[in-house]
N, C-alpha and C positions, 0 to 999 in steps of 0.2 A: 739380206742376211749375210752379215761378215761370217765365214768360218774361215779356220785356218787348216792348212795341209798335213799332212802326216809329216813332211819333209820339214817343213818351218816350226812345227811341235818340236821335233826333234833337234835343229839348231835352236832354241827357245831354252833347250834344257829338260824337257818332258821325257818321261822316261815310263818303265814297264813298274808297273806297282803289285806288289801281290799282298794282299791283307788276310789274316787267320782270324776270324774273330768269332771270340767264344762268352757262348752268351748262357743265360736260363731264363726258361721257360716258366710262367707261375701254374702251369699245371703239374708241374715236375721239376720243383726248385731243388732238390738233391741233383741231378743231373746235371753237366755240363758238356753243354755242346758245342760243336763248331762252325762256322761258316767261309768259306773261302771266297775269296772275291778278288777279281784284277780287271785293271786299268790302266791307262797313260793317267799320270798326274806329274806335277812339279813340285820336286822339294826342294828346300823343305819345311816347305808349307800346308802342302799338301791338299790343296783347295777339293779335288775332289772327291777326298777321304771324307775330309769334314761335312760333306754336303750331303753325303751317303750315311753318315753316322747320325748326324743331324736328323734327317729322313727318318733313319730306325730309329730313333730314342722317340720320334711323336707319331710312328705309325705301326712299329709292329711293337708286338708286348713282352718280346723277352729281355731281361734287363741284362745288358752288357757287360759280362766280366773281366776280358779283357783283351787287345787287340794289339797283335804282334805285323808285324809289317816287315818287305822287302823290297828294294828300289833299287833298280837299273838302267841308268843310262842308254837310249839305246844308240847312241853316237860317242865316239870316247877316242883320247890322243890313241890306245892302241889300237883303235880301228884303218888307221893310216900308216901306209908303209911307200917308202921313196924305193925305187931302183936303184942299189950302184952299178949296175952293167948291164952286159946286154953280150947272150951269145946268139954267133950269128952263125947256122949250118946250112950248108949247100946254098 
Protein backbone atom coordinates (compact mmCIF):
# COMPACT_ATOMS: atom_id res chain seq x y z
CA UNK A 1 0.00 0.00 0.00
CA UNK A 2 1.64 3.27 -1.36
CA UNK A 3 0.40 6.14 0.98
CA UNK A 4 1.81 9.44 1.08
CA UNK A 5 2.77 11.56 4.43
CA UNK A 6 1.15 14.50 5.79
CA UNK A 7 4.43 16.32 4.95
CA UNK A 8 4.53 15.39 1.06
CA UNK A 9 0.62 16.21 0.90
CA UNK A 10 1.48 19.27 1.81
CA UNK A 11 4.50 20.09 -0.56
CA UNK A 12 2.05 18.39 -3.30
CA UNK A 13 -0.17 21.45 -2.85
CA UNK A 14 -3.01 19.59 -0.47
CA UNK A 15 -4.37 21.90 1.74
CA UNK A 16 -7.22 22.23 4.55
CA UNK A 17 -10.76 22.07 2.89
CA UNK A 18 -13.77 23.07 4.57
CA UNK A 19 -17.27 22.28 2.67
CA UNK A 20 -20.96 23.83 3.94
CA UNK A 21 -23.36 21.89 2.10
CA UNK A 22 -26.88 22.38 2.11
CA UNK A 23 -29.11 20.13 1.17
CA UNK A 24 -33.08 18.77 1.57
CA UNK A 25 -34.55 16.14 2.89
CA UNK A 26 -37.87 14.50 0.99
CA UNK A 27 -39.46 14.12 4.17
CA UNK A 28 -39.12 17.87 4.73
CA UNK A 29 -38.46 19.54 1.43
CA UNK A 30 -39.49 23.20 2.72
CA UNK A 31 -36.46 22.87 4.88
CA UNK A 32 -33.01 23.57 4.34
CA UNK A 33 -30.25 22.16 5.95
CA UNK A 34 -26.74 22.03 6.48
CA UNK A 35 -23.89 19.98 6.58
CA UNK A 36 -20.27 20.79 7.32
CA UNK A 37 -17.44 18.69 6.24
CA UNK A 38 -13.49 19.02 6.18
CA UNK A 39 -10.61 17.58 4.62
CA UNK A 40 -7.01 17.75 2.91
CA UNK A 41 -7.96 17.88 -0.72
CA UNK A 42 -6.12 19.58 -3.78
CA UNK A 43 -7.25 22.35 -5.74
CA UNK A 44 -8.56 22.96 -7.79
CA UNK A 45 -9.86 20.01 -8.58
CA UNK A 46 -10.75 19.00 -5.76
CA UNK A 47 -10.81 15.07 -6.02
CA UNK A 48 -12.03 14.49 -2.85
CA UNK A 49 -15.01 16.76 -2.73
CA UNK A 50 -16.08 15.05 -5.77
CA UNK A 51 -15.81 11.64 -4.49
CA UNK A 52 -17.79 12.58 -1.13
CA UNK A 53 -20.50 14.35 -3.22
CA UNK A 54 -20.48 11.49 -5.65
CA UNK A 55 -21.05 9.11 -2.44
CA UNK A 56 -24.10 11.39 -1.25
CA UNK A 57 -26.02 12.06 -4.57
CA UNK A 58 -26.22 7.57 -4.89
CA UNK A 59 -26.44 7.01 -1.13
CA UNK A 60 -28.14 9.19 1.01
CA UNK A 61 -31.51 10.96 -0.01
CA UNK A 62 -31.36 14.37 0.49
CA UNK A 63 -31.16 16.22 -2.75
CA UNK A 64 -28.10 18.83 -2.72
CA UNK A 65 -28.82 22.56 -2.78
CA UNK A 66 -25.87 23.84 -2.80
CA UNK A 67 -22.20 23.59 -1.70
CA UNK A 68 -20.00 26.53 -0.54
CA UNK A 69 -16.45 25.66 0.03
CA UNK A 70 -12.98 27.04 1.73
CA UNK A 71 -9.44 26.10 0.90
CA UNK A 72 -6.09 26.63 2.64
CA UNK A 73 -3.01 25.98 1.88
CA UNK A 74 -1.36 24.53 4.57
CA UNK A 75 2.38 25.46 3.47
CA UNK A 76 2.60 29.02 1.92
CA UNK A 77 5.67 31.58 0.87
CA UNK A 78 4.49 33.52 4.18
CA UNK A 79 5.07 30.53 6.06
CA UNK A 80 9.00 31.26 5.67
CA UNK A 81 10.85 33.83 7.22
CA UNK A 82 15.00 34.33 6.79
CA UNK A 83 17.01 36.07 9.71
CA UNK A 84 18.81 39.38 8.89
CA UNK A 85 20.73 39.35 12.27
CA UNK A 86 21.59 37.90 15.17
CA UNK A 87 21.91 39.51 18.65
CA UNK A 88 24.31 38.09 20.78
CA UNK A 89 24.07 38.62 24.98
CA UNK A 90 26.43 37.67 27.46
Amino acid sequence: MNTISDFEKRLLGFGLLTAEIHYRLPDHPILLQSFLWQTEDLAPKFPELNRFLHFWEKEIDGCIHSVRIAHQKLIAPVDFRYANGEFVMH
